[in-house]
C-alpha positions in Angstrom: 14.9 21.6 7.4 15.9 19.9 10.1 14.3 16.6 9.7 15.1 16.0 6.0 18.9 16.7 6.7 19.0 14.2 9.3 17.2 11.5 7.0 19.9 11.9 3.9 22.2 10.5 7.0 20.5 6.8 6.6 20.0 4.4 3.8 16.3 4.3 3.4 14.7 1.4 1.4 11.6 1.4 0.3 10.7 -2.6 -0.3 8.6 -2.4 -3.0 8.3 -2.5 -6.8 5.0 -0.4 -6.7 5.1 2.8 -8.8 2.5 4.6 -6.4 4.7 3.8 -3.4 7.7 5.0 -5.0 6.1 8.2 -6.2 4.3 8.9 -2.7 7.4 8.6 -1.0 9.3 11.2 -4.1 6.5 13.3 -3.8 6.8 13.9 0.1 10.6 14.6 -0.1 12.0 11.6 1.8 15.0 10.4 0.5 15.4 6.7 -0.6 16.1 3.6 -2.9 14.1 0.5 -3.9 15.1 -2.7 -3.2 12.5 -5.8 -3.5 13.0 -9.1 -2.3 10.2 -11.3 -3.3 7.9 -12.9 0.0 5.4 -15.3 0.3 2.1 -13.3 0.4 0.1 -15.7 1.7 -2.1 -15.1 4.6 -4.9 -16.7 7.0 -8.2 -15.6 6.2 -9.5 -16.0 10.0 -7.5 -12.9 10.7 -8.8 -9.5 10.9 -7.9 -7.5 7.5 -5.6 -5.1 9.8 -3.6 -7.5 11.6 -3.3 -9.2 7.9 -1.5 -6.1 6.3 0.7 -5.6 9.3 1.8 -9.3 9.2 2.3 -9.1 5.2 4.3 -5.9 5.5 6.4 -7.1 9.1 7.0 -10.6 6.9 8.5 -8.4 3.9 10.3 -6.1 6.3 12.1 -9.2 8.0 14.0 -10.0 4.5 16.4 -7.2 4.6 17.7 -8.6 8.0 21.3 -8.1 6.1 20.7 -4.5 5.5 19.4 -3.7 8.6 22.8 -4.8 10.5 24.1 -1.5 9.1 22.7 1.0 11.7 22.2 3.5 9.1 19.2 1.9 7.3 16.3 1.8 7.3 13.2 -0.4 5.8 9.4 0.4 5.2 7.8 -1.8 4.1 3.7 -2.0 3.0 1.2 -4.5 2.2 -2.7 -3.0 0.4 -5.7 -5.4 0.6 -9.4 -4.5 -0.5 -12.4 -6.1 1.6 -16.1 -6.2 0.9 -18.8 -8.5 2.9 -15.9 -9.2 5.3 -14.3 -11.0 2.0 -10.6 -10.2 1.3 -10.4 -9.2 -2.6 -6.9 -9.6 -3.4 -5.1 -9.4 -6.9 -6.9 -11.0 -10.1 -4.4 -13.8 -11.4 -6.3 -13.4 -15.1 -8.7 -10.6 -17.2 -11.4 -12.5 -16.0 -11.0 -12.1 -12.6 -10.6 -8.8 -12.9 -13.8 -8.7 -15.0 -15.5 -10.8 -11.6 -13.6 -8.2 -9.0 -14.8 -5.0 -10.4 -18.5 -6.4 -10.9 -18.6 -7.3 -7.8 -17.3 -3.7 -6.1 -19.7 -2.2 -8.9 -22.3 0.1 -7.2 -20.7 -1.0 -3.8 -18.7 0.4 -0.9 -15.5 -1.7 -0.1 -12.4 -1.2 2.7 -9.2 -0.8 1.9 -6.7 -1.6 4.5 -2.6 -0.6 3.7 0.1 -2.3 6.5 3.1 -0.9 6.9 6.3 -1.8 8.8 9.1 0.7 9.3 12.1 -0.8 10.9 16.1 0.3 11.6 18.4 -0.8 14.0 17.2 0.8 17.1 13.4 1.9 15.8 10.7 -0.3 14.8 6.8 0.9 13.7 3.9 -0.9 12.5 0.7 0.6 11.5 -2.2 0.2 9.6 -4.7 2.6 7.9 -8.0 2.4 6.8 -10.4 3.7 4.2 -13.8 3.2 2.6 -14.4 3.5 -1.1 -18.2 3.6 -2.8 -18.3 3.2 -6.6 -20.6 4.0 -8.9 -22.5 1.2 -11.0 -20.0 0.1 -13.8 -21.4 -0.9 -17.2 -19.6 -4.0 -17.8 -18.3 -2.5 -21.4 -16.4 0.6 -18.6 -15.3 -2.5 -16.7 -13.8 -4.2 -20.0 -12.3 -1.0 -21.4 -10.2 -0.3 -18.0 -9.1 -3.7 -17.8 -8.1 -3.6 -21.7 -6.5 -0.6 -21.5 -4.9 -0.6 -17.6 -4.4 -3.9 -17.1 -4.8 -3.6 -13.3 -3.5 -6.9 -12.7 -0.7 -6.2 -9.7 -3.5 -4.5 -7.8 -5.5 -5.6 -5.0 -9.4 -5.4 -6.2 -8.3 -4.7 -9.9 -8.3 -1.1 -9.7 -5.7 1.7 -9.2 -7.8 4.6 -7.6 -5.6 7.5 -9.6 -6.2 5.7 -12.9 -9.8 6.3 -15.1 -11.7 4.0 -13.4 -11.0 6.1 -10.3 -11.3 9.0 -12.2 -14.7 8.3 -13.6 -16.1 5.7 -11.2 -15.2 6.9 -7.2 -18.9 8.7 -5.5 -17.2 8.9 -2.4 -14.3 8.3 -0.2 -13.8 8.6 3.3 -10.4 8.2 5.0 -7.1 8.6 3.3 -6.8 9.0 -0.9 -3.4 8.0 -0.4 -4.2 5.1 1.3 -5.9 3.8 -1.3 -3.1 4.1 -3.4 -1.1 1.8 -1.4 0.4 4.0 1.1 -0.6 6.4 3.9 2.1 9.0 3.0 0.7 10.8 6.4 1.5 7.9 9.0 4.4 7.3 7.3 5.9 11.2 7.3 4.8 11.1 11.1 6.4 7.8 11.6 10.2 8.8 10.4 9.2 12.6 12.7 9.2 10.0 15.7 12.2 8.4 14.7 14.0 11.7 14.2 12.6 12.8 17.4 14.4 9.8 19.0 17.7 10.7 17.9 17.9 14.3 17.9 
């Protein structure tokens, strides 16, 4: 296929150390490496959750400045952050956090908002997505168990949607599975069509 044959032509680099990213992007065929360089991940709250992912992922994008001055590669980039009551739920730094976080989504519906920044020499795209989780109530011993035995702990809202608490505890989903996962796989496959597009 067209497409895929031009994209073995560039150095894609997928900056992150997320599994689900890494898969995703496996899983759809595009061809690419890892390469993380840690960022400062903090953020204003005043903002609006979308323009907060696209600002993560843009910041993270911005460290392979050195890579990108080869005209053959290309970055993406993403940043996932859960909110609920217009509060941004973020990572838990400890089990009990994580205890607090998923007591609190319990029963609840919460956004989940992924940024993502993909950026070459001559193409850059930012885009966010959105989606909206409801959970079933949680016993707190279901809570415990998943923490114990997941240890959800480099997730945003202490919870990987494809893991058992997902699994077990997810009554409805509208938007983009994927998404919640950490990546819109969809925008992104459209997003490298474009850039194709461009230089065909």
């Amino acid at each position: 296929m067209h497409f895929f044959e031009v994209l073995k032509d560039f150095d894609i680099i997928l900056g992150s150390r997320s599994p689900r990213r890494k898969w995703l992007l496996e899983e759809s065929g595009i061809p690419f490496r890892v390469l993380v360089k840690e960022t400062n991940e903090d953020f204003c709250n005043n903002r609006r959750p979308d323009e907060i992912v696209i600002s993560l992922s843009k910041s993270k994008a911005e460290m392979f400045a050195k890579e990108l001055e080869n005209d053959k590669t290309i970055v993406i980039t993403a940043d996932t952050i859960v909110v609920i009551d217009g509060k941004i739920i973020n990572k838990p730094g400890n089990e009990q956090e994580a205890i607090e976080m998923l007591k609190y989504l319990s029963g609840r519906t919460h956004e989940v908002f992924t940024g993502v920044c993909i950026i070459g020499n001559n193409f850059h795209k930012e885009f966010y997505d959105r989606s909206l989780v409801r959970f079933m109530p949680f016993e707190e011993e279901e809570i415990i168990y998943y923490i114990n035995k997941y240890k959800p702990f480099d997730k945003a809202g202490s919870y990987g949607i494809q893991e058992w608490l997902g699994f077990i505890g997810i009554e409805s989903i509208e938007g983009s599975f994927f998404n919640v996962m950490g990546l819109p796989i969809h925008k992104v496959y459209s997003a490298l069509k474009d850039f194709v597009k461009t230089i065909s």
